[in-house]
C-alpha positions as CSV (number, residue, x, y, z in Angstrom):
1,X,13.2,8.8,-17.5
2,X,11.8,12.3,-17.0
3,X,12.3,14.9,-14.9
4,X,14.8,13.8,-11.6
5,X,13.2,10.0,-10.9
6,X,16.1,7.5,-10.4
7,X,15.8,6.9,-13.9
8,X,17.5,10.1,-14.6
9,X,19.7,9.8,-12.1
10,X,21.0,6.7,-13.5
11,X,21.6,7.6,-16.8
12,X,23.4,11.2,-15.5
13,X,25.6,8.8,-13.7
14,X,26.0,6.4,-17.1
15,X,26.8,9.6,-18.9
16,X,29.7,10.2,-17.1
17,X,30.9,6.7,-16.8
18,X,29.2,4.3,-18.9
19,X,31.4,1.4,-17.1
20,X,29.7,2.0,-13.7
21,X,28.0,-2.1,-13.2
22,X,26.0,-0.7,-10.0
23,X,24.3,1.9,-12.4
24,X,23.1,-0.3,-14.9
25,X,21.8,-2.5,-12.1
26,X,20.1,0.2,-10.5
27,X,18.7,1.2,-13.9
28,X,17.4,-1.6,-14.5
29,X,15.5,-2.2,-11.2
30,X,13.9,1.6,-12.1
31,X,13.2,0.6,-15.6
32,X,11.2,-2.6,-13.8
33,X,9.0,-0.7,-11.2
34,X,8.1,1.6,-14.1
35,X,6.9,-1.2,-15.5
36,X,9.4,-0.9,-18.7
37,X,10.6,-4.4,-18.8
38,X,12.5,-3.9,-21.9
39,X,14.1,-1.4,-20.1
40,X,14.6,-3.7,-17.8
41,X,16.4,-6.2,-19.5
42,X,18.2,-3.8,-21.7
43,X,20.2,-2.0,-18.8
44,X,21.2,-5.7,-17.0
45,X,22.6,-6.8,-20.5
46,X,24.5,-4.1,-20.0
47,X,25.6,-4.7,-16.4
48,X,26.5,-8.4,-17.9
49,X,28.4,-7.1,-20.5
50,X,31.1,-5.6,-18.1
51,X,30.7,-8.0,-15.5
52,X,29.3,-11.7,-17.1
53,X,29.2,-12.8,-13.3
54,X,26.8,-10.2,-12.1
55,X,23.9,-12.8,-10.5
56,X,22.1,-10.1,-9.5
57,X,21.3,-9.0,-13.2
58,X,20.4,-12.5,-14.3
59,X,18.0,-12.5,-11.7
60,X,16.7,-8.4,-12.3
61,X,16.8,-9.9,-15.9
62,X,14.8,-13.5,-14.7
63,X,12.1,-10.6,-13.0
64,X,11.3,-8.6,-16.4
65,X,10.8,-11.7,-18.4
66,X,8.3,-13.4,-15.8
67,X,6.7,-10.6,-16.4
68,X,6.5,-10.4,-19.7
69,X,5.0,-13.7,-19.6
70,X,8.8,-15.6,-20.7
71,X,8.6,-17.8,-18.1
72,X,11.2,-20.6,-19.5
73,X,13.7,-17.2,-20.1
74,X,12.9,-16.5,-16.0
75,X,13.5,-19.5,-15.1
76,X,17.3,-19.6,-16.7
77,X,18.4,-16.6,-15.8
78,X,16.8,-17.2,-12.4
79,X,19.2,-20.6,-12.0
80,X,22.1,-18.8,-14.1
81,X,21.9,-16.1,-11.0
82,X,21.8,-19.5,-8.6
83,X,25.1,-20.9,-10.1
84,X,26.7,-18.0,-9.9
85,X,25.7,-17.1,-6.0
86,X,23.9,-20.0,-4.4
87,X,23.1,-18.5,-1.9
88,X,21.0,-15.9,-3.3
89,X,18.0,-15.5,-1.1
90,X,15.6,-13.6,-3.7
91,X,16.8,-15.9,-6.8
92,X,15.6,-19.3,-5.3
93,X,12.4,-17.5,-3.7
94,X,11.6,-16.2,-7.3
95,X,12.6,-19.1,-9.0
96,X,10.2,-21.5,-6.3
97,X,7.2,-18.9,-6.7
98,X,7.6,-19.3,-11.0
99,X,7.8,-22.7,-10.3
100,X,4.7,-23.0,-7.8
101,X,2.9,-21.0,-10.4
102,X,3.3,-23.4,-13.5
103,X,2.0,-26.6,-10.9
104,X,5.5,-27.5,-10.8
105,X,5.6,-28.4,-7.0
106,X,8.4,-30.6,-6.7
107,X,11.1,-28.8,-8.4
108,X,9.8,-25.9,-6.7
109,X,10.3,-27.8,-3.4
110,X,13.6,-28.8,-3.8
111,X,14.6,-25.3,-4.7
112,X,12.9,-24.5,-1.2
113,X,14.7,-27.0,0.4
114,X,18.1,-26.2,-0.7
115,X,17.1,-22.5,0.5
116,X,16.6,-23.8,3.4
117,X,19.5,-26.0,4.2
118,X,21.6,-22.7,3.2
119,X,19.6,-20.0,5.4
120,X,17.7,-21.9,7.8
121,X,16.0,-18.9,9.8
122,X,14.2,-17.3,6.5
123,X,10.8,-17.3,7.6
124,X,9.6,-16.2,3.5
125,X,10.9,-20.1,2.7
126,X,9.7,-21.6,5.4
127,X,6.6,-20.1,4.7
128,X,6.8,-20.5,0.4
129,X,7.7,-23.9,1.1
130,X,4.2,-24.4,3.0
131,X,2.2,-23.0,0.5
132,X,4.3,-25.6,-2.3
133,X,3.3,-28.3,-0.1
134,X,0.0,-27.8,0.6
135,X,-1.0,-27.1,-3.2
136,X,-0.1,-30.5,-3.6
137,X,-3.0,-31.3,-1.8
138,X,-2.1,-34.6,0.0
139,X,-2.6,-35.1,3.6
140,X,1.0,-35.7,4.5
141,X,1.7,-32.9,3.1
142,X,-0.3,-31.0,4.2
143,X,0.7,-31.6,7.9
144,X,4.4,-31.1,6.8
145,X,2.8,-27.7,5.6
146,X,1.5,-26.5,8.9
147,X,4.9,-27.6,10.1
148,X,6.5,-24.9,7.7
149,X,4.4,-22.3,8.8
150,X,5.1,-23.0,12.4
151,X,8.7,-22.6,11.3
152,X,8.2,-19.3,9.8
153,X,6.1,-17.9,12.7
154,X,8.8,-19.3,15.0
155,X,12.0,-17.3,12.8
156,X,10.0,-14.5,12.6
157,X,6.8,-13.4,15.0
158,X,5.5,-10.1,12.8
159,X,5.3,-12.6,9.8
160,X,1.8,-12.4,9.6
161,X,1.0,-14.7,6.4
162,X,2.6,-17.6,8.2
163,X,0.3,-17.4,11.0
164,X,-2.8,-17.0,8.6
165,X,-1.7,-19.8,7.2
166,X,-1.1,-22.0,9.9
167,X,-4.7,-21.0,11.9
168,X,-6.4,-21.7,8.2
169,X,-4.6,-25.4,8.1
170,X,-5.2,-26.0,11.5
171,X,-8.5,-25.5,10.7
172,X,-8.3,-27.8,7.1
173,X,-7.3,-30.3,9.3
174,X,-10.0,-29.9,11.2
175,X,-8.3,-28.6,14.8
């Protein structure tokens, strides 16, 4: 990148030791909110290539090609990064939303679940979990829904899109 943006920081640091894994990384991640996704996925092959079990990488890498509309690409390095750290928070929230987005609710749910059963305070899957099961638009679900978003309010207060949610299908459901 130009002038001193973390992009140039990066690559000073890469100058002087190309072997640095955190560099690349953090490369990368610049490389994505500049939007230069081929940048993106450029620097974590890099990070891979010295350390193959990098799951943040995959999933920096699972990031760039959602976004450039390579969803089945996302949605491997997204469960490559799960295998290699399940308990990767971001990876199975990412991997859910991609899910959630191509109508696939119920693989999306079980991804949620599993979440779940590994950090059972998050209110973000408490709450993404909600939103998978009211999209499926059936009335137990729906009430299983509101029970999410209760759960997310409860793990964390300041969450405010849990509470949207839960006042907007309270009043779905007509309370």
């Amino acid at each position: 990148g130009k002038g001193g943006g973390p992009a140039a920081i990066c690559h000073a640091i890469l100058a002087a030791a190309p072997h640095r894994v955190d560099a690349w990384l953090l490369l990368g991640a610049a490389n994505y909110q500049a939007r230069d996704y081929a940048g993106c996925l450029l620097a974590n092959a890099h990070a891979l290539q010295l350390q193959p079990s990098f799951a943040e990488a995959h999933s920096n890498r699972a990031n760039a090609l959602k976004a450039l509309g390579d969803y089945e690409g996302a949605q491997m390095e997204y469960l490559a990064a799960i295998a290699l750290k399940p308990a990767f928070v971001d990876a199975h929230n990412n991997l859910a939303a991609l899910l959630i987005s191509r109508g696939q609710h119920a693989p999306a749910e079980a991804v949620l679940r599993r979440l779940l059963a590994l950090h059972p305070g998050r209110a973000d899957a408490h709450y993404n979990l909600g939103m998978c099961l009211r999209a499926q638009a059936e009335p137990s679900a729906l009430a299983q829904a509101r029970a999410c978003f209760a759960a997310a309010a409860h793990a964390d207060a300041t969450f405010a899109p849990a509470w949207l949610a839960l006042g907007s299908a309270a009043k779905e459901a007509g309370d």
